[in-house]
MOPAC internal coordinates of N, CA, C and O (Angstrom, degrees):
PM7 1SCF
backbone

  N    0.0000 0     0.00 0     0.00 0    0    0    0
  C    1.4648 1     0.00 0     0.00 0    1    0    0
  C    1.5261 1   110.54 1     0.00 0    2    1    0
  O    1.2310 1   121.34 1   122.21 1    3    2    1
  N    1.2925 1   115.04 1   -57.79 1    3    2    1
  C    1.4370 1   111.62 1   170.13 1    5    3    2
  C    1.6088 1   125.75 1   -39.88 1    6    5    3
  O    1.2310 1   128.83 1   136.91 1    7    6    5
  N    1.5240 1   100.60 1   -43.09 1    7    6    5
  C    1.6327 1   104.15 1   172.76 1    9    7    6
  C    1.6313 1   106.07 1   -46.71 1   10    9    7
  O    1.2310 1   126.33 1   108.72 1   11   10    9
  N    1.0614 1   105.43 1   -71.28 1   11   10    9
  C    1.8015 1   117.55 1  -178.63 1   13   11   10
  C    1.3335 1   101.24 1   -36.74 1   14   13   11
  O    1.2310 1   121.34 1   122.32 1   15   14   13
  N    1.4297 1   115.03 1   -57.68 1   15   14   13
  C    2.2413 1   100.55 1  -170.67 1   17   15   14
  C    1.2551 1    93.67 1   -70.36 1   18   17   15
  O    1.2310 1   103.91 1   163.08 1   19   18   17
  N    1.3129 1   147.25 1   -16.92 1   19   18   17
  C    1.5739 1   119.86 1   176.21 1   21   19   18
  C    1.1492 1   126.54 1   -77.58 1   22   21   19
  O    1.2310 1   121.48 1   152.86 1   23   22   21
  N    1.7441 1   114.78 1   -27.14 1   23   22   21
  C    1.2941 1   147.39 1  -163.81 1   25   23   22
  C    1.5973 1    89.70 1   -74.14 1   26   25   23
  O    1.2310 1   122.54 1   114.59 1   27   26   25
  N    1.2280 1   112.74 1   -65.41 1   27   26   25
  C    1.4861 1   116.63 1   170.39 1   29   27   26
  C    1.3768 1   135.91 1   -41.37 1   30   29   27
  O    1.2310 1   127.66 1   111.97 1   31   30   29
  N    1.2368 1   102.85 1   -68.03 1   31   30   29
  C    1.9233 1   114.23 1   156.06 1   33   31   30
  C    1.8358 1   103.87 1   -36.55 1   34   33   31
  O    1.2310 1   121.04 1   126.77 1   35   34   33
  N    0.9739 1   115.62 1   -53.23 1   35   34   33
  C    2.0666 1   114.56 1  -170.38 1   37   35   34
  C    1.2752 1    83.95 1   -59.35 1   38   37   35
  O    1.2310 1   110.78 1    92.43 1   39   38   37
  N    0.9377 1   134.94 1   -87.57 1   39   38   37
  C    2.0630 1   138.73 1   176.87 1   41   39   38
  C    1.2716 1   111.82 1   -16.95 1   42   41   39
  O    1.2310 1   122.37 1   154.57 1   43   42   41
  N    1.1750 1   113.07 1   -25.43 1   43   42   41
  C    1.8466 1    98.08 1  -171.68 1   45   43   42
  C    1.6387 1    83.04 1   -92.57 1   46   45   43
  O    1.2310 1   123.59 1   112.10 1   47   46   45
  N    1.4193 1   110.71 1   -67.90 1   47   46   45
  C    1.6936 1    98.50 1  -176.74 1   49   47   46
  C    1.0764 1   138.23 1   -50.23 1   50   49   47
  O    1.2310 1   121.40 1   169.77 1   51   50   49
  N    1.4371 1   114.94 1   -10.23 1   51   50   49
  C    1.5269 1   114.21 1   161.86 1   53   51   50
  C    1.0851 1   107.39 1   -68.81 1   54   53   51
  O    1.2310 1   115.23 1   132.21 1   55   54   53
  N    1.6125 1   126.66 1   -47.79 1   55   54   53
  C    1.9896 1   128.86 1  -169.41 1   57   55   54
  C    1.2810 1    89.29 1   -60.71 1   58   57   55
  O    1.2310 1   120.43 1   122.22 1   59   58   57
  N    1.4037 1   116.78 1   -57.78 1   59   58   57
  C    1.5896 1    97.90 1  -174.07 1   61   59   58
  C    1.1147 1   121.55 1   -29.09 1   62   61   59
  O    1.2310 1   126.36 1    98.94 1   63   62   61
  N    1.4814 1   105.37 1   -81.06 1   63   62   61
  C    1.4960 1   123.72 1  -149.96 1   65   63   62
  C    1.7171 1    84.83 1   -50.10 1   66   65   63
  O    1.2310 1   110.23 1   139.45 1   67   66   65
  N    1.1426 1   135.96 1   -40.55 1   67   66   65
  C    1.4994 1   134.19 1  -143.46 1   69   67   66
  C    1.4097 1   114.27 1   -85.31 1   70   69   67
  O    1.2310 1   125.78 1   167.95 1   71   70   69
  N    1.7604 1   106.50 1   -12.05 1   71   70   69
  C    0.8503 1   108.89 1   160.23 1   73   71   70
  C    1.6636 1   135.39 1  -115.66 1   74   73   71
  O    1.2310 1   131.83 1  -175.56 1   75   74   73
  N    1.2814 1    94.76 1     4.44 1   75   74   73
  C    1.4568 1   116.68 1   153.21 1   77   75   74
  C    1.5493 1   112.51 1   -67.25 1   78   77   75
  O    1.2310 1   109.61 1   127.70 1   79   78   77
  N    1.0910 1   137.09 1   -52.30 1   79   78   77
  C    1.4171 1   143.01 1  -174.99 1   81   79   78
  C    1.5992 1    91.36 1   -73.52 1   82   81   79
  O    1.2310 1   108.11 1   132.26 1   83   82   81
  N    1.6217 1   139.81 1   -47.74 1   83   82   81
  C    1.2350 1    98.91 1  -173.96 1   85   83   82
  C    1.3495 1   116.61 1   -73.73 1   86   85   83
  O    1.2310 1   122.56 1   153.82 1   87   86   85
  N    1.3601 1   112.71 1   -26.18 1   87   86   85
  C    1.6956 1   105.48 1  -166.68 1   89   87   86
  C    1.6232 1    98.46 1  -108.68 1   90   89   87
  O    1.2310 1   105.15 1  -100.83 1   91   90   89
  N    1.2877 1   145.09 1    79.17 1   91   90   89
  C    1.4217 1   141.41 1  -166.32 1   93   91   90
  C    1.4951 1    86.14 1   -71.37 1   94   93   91
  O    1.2310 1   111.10 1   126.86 1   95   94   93
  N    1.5715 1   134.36 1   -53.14 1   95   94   93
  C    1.2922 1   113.46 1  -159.11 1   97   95   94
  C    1.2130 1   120.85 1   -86.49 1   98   97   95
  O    1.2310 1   122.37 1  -144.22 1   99   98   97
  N    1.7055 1   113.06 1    35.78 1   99   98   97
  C    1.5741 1   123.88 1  -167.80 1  101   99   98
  C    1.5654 1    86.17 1  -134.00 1  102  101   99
  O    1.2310 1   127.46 1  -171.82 1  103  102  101
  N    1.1980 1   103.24 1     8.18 1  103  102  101
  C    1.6810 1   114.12 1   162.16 1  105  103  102
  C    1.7921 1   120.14 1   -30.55 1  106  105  103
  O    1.2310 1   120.10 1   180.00 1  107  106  105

């Protein structure tokens, strides 16, 4: 189970970050 919530958490910070880099001025 723990594998899975970490697996998950890396996934959100990738969308993040991914959508930080497309929209920087939506910063």
């Amino acid at each position: 189970m723990e594998d899975i919530v970490l697996l998950l958490i890396v996934v959100a910070l990738i969308i993040y970050l991914s959508a930080v880099l497309a929209r920087p001025d939506k910063f």
